[in-house]
Backbone as a printed PyTorch tensor [residue, N CA C, xyz], in Angstrom:
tensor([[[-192.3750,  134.1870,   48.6990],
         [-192.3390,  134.1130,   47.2560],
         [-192.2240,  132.6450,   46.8510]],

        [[-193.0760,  132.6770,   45.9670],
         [-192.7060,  131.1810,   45.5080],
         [-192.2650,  130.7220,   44.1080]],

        [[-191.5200,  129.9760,   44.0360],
         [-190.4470,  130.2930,   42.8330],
         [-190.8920,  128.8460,   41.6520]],

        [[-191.2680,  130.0810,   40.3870],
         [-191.7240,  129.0070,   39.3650],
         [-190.9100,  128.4810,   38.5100]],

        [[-189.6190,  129.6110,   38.0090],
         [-188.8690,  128.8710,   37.2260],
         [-187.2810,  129.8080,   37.7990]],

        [[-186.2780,  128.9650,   37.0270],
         [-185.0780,  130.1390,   36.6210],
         [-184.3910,  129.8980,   35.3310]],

        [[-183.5170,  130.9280,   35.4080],
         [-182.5720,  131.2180,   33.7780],
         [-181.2300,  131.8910,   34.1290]],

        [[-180.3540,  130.2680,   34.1870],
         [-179.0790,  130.7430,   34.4970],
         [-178.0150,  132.1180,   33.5800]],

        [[-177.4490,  132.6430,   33.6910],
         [-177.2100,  133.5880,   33.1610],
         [-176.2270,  132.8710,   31.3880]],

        [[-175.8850,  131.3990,   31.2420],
         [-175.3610,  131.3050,   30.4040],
         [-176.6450,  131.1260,   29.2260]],

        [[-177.8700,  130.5130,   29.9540],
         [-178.4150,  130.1860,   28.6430],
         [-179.1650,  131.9180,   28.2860]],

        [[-179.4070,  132.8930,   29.1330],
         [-179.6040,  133.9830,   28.7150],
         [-178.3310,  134.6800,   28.1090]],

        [[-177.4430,  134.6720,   27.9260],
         [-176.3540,  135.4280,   27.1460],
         [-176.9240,  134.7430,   25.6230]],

        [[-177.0710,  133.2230,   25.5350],
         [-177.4090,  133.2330,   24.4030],
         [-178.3270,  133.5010,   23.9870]],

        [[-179.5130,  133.7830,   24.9690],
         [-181.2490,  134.2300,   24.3810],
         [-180.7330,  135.9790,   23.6380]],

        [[-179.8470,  136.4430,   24.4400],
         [-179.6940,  137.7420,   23.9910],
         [-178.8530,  138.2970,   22.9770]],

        [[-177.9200,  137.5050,   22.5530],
         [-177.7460,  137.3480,   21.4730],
         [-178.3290,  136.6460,   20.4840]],

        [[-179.1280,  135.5680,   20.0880],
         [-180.1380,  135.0300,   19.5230],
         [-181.4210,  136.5630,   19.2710]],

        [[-181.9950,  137.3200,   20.0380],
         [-182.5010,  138.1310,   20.2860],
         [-181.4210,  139.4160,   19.2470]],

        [[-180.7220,  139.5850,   19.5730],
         [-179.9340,  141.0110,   18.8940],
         [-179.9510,  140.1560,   17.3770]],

        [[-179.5600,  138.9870,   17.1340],
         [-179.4560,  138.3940,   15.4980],
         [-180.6940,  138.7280,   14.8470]],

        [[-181.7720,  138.3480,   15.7560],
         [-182.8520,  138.4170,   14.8500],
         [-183.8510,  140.2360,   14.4780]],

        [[-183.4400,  140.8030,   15.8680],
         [-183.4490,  142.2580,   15.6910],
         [-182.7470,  142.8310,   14.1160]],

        [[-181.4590,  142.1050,   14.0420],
         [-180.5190,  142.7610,   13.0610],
         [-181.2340,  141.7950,   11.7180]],

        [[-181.9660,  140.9260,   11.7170],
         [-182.6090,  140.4050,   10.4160],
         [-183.6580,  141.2760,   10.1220]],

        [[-184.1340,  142.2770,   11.1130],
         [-185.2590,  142.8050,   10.5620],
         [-186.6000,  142.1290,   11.1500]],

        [[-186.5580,  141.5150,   12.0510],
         [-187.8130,  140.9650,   12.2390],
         [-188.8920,  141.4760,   13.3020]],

        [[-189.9560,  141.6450,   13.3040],
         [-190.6700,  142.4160,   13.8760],
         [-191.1000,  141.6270,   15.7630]],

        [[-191.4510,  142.6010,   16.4940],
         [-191.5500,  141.9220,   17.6830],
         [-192.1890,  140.6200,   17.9310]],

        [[-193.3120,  140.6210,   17.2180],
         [-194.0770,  139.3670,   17.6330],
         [-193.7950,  138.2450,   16.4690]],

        [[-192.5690,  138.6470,   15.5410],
         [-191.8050,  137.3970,   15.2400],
         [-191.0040,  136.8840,   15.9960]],

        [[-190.2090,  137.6900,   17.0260],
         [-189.1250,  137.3190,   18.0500],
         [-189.4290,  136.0220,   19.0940]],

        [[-190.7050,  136.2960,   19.4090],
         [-190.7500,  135.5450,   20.1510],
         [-190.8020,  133.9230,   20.0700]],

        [[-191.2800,  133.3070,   18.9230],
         [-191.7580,  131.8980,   18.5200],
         [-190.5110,  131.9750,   17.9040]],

        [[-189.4730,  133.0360,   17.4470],
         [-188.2130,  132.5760,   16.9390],
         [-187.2500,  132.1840,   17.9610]],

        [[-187.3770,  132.8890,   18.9990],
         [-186.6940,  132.4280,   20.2770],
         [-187.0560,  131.0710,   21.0020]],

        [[-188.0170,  131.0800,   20.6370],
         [-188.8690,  129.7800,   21.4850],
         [-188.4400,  128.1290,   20.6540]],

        [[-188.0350,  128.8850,   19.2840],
         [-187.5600,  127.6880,   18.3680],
         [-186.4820,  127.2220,   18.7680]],

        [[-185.3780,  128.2180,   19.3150],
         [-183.7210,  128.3000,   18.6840],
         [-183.5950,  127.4790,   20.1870]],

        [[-184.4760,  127.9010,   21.2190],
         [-183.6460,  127.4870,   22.2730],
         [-184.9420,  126.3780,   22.8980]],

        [[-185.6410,  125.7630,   22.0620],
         [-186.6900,  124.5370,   22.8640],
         [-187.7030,  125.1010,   23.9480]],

        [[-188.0070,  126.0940,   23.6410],
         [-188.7720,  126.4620,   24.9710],
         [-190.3230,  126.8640,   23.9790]],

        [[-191.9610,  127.0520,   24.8690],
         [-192.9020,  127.2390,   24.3890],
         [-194.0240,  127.3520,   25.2100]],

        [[-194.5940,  127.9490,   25.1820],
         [-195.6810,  128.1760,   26.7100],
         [-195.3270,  129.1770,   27.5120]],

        [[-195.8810,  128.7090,   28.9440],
         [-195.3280,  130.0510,   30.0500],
         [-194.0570,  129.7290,   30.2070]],

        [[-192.9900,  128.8330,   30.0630],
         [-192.0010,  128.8780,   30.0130],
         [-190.8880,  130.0110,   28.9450]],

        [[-192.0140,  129.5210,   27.6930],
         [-191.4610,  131.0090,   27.1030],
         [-191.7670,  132.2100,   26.8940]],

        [[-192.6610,  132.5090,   27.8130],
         [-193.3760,  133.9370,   28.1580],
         [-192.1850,  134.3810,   29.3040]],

        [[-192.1200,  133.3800,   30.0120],
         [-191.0840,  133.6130,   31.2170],
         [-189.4870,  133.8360,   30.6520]],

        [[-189.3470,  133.1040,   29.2730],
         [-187.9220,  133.5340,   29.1100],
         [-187.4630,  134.4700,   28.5570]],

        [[-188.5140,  135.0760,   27.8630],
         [-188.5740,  136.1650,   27.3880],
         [-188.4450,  137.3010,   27.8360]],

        [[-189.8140,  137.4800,   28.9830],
         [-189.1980,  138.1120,   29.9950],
         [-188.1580,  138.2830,   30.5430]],

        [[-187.5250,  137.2650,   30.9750],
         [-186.2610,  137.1370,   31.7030],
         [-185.0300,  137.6650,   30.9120]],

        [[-185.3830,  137.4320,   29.5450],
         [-183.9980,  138.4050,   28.5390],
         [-184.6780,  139.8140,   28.4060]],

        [[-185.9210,  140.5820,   28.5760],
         [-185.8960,  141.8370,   29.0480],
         [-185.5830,  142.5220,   29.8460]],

        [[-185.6240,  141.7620,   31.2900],
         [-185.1470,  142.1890,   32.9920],
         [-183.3750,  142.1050,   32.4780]],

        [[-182.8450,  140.8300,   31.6250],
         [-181.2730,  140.5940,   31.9390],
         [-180.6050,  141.9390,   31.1480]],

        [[-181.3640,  142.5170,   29.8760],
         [-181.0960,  143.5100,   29.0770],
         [-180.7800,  144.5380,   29.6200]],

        [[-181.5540,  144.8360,   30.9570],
         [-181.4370,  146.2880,   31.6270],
         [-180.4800,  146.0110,   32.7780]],

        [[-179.6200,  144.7610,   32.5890],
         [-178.8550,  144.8770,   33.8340],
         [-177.5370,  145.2850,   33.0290]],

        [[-176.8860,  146.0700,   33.9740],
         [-175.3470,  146.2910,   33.7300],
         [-174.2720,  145.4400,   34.2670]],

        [[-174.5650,  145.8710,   35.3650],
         [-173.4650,  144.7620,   36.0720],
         [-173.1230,  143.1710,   35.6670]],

        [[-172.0260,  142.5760,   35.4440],
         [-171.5200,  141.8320,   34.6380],
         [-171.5850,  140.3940,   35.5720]],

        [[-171.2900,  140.3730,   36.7100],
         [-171.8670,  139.4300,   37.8600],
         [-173.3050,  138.9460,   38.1330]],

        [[-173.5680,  138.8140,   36.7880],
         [-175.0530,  137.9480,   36.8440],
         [-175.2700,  136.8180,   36.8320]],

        [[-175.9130,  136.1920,   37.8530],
         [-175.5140,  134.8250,   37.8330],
         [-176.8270,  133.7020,   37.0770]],

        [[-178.1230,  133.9840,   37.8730],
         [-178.9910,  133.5890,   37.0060],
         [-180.4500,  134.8810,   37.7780]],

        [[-181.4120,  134.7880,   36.6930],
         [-182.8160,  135.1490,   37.2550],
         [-184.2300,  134.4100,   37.5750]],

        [[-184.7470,  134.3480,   38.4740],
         [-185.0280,  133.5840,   39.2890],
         [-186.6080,  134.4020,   39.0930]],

        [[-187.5170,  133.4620,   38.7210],
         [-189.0780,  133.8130,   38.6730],
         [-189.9520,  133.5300,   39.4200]],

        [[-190.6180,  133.9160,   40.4550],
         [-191.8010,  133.4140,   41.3620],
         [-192.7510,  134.5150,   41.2020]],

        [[-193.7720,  134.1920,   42.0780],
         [-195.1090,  134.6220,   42.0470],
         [-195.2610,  135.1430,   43.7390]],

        [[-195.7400,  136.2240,   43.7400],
         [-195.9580,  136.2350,   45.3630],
         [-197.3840,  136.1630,   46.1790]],

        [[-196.7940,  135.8500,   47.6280],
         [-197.8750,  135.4610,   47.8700],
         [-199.0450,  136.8320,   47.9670]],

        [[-200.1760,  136.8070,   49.0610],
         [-200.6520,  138.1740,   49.1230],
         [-200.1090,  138.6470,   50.6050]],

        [[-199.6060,  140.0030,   50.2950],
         [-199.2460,  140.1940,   51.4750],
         [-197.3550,  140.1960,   51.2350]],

        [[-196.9710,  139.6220,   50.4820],
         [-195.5940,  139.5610,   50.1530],
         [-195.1330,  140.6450,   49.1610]],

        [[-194.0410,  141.5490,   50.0650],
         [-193.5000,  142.2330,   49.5530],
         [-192.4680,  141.9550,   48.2650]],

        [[-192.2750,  142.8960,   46.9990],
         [-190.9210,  142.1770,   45.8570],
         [-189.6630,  142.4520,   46.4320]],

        [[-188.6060,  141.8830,   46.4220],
         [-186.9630,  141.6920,   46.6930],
         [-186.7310,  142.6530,   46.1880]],

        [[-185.8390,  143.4530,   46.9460],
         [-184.8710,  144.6600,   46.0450],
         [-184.4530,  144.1080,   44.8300]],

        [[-184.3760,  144.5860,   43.5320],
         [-183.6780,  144.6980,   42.4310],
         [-185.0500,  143.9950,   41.6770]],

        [[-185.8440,  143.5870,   42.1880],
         [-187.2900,  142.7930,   41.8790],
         [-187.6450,  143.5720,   40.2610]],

        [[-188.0690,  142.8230,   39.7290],
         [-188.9000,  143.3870,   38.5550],
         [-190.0180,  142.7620,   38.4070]],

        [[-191.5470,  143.4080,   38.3090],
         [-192.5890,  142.8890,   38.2310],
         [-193.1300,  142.8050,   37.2630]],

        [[-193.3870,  141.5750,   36.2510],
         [-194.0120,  141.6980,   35.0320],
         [-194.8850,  140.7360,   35.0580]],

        [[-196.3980,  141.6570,   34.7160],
         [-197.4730,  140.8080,   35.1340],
         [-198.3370,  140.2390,   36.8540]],

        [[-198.0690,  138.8130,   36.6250],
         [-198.1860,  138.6030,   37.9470],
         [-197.0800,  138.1420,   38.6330]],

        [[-196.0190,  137.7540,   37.7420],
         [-194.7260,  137.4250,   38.0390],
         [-193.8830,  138.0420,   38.4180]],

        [[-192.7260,  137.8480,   39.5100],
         [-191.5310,  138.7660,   39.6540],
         [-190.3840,  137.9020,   39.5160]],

        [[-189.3760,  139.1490,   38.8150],
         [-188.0350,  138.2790,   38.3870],
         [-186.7260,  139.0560,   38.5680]],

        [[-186.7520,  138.4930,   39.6650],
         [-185.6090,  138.4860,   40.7840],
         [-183.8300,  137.8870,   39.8830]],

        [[-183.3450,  139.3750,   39.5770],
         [-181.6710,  138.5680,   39.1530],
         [-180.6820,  138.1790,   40.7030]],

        [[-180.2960,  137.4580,   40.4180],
         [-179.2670,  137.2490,   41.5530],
         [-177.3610,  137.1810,   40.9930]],

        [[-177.0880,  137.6630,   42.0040],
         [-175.7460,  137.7900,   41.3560],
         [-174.8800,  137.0160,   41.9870]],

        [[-173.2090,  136.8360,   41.5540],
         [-172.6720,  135.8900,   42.1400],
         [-171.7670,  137.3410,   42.9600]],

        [[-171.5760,  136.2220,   44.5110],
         [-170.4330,  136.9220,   45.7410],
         [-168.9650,  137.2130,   45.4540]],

        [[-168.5870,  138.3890,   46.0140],
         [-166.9300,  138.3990,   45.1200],
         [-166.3320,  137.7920,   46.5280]],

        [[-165.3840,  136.7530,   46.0240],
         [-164.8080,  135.8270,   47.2920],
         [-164.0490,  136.7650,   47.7610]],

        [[-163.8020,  136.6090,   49.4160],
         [-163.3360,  137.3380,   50.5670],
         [-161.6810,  137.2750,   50.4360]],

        [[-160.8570,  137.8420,   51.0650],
         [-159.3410,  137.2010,   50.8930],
         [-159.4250,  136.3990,   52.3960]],

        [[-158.7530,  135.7750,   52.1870],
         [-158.6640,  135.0600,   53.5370],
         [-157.2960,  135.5460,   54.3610]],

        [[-156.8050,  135.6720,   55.5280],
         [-156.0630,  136.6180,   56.0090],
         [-155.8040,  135.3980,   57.4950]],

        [[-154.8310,  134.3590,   57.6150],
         [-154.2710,  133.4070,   58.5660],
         [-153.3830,  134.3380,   59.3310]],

        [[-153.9740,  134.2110,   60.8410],
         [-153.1240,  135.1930,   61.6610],
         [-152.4900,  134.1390,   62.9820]],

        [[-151.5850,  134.4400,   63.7270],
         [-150.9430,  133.4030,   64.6710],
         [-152.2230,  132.5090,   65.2670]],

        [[-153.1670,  133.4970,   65.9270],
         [-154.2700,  133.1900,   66.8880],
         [-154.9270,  132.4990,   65.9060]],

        [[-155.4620,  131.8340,   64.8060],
         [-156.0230,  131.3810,   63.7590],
         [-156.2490,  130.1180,   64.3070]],

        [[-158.1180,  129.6690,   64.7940],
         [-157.7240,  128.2370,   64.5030],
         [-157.4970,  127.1350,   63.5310]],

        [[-157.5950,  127.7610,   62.0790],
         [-156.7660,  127.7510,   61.1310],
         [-155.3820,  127.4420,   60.9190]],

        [[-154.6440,  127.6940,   61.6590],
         [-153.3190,  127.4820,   61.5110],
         [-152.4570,  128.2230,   60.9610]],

        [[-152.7650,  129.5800,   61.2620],
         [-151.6790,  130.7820,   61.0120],
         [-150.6070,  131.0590,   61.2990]],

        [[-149.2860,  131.4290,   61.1960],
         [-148.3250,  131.5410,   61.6650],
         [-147.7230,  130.3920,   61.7460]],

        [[-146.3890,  130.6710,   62.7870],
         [-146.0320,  129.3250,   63.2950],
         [-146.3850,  128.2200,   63.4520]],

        [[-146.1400,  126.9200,   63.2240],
         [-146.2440,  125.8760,   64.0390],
         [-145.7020,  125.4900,   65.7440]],

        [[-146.4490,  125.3080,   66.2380],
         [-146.3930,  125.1450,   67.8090],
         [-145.3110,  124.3030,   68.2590]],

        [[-144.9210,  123.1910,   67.6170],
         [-143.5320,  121.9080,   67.6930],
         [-142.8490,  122.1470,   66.9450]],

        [[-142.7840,  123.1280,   65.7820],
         [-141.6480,  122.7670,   64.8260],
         [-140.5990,  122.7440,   65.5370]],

        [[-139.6670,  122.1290,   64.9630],
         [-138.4100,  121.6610,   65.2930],
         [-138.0190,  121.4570,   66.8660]],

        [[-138.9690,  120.9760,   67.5460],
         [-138.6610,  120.0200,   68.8900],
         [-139.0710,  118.7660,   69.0800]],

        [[-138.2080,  117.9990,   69.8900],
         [-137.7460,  116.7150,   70.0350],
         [-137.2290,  115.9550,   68.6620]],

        [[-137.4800,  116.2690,   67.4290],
         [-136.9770,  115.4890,   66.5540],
         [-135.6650,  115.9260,   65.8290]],

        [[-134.9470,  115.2130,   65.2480],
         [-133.5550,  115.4560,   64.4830],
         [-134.1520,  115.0650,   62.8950]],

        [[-133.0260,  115.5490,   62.5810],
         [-133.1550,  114.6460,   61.1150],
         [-133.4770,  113.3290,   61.1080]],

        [[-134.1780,  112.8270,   60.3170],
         [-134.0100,  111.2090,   60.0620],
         [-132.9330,  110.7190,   59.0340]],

        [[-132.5350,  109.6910,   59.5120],
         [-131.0790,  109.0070,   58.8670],
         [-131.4210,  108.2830,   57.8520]],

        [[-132.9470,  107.9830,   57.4490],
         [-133.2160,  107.3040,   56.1330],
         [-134.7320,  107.5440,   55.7660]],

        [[-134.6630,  107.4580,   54.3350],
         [-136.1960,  108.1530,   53.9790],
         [-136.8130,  107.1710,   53.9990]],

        [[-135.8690,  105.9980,   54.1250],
         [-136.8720,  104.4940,   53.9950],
         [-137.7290,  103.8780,   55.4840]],

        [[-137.3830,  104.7320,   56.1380],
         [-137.7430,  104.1150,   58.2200],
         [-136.0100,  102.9710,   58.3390]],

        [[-136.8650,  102.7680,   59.7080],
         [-135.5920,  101.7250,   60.1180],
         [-135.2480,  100.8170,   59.8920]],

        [[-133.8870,  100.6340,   59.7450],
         [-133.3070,   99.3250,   59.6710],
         [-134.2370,   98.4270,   60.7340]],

        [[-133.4950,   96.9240,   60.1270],
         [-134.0860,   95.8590,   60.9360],
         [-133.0040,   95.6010,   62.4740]],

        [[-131.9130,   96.5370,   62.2200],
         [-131.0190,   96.5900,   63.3450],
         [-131.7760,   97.6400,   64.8750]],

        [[-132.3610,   98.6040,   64.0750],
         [-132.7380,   99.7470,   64.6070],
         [-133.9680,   99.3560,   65.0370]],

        [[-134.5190,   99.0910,   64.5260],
         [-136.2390,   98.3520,   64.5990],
         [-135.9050,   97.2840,   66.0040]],

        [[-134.7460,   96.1920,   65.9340],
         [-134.9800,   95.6610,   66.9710],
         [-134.2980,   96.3870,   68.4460]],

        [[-133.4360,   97.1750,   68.2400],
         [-132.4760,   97.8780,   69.1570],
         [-134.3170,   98.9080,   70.2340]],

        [[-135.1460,   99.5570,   69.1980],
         [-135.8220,  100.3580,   69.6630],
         [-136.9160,   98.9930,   70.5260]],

        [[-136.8940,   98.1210,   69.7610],
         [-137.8390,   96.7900,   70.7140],
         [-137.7970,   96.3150,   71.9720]],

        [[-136.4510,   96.4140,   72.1460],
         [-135.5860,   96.3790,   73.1640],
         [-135.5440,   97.1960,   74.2290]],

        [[-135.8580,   98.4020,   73.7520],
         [-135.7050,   99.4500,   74.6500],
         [-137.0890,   99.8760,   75.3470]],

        [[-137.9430,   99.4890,   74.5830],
         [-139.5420,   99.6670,   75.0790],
         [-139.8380,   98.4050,   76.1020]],

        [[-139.1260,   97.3020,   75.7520],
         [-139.6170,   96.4810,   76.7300],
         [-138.9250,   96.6560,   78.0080]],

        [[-137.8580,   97.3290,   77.6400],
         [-136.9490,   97.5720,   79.2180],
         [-137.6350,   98.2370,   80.0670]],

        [[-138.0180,   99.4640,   79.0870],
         [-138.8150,  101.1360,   80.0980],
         [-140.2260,   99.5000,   80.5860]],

        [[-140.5470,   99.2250,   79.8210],
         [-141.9440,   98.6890,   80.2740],
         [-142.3170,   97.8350,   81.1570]],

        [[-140.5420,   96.6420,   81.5820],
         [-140.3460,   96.1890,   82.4510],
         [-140.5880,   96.5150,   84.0980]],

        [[-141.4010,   95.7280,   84.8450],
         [-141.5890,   96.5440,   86.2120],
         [-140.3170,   95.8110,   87.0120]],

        [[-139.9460,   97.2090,   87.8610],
         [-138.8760,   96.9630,   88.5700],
         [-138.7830,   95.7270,   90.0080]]])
């Protein structure tokens, strides 16, 4: 399939309401369309296509619409489930994924459960500031000793 245009689902909420206003003015079908084409900048196959695309969005229920998506197929190419064919065009809605829960278990390489060191080899620390300059040299001292060869 090869994909000519799309119509995210916000600027169609407003084609379809724009669409129900002018229904409720009384205006006849083939005023709708160049009135739609005004309100929202569109004209050509772009607005043959958006038009369309607020007929396919009309018949959807489900509220997880994310945008609809227009291509042409090739020959030989089958339409996508939920596909609607108008013309030579098909217009494919796509919806948005409902996020998974995520579920951190010990075995997680994630980092589930426990921590593996908590609370070994270290104590409290005696200052939030690091070490004194007493401590700082006392530990200097002590590294060069271990490091000293016998």
């Amino acid at each position: 399939m090869k994909s000519v245009t799309e119509f995210w689902s916000v600027h169609l909420q407003k084609g379809l309401k724009t669409k129900a206003d002018l229904v409720a003015a009384g205006k006849t079908p083939e005023e709708i369309a160049p009135a739609i084409g005004e309100a929202h900048k569109y004209e050509g196959d772009k607005l043959k296509h958006f038009v369309n695309a607020l007929e396919v969005a009309s018949t959807i229920t489900e509220p997880d619409l994310m945008r609809i998506l227009v291509g042409s197929l090739g020959e030989g190419e089958n339409a996508p489930p939920k596909a609607t064919k108008i013309e030579e065009f098909v217009y494919v809605p796509e919806f948005k994924a409902a996020p998974k829960a995520i579920s951190l278990t010990k075995n997680d390489p994630r980092g589930g459960g426990k921590k593996k060191d908590a609370g070994k080899g270290k104590g409290p620390k005696e200052s939030p500031w690091g070490l004194t300059p007493e401590q700082k040299a006392a530990k200097k001292a002590a590294s060069k000793a271990a490091n000293k060869p016998s």
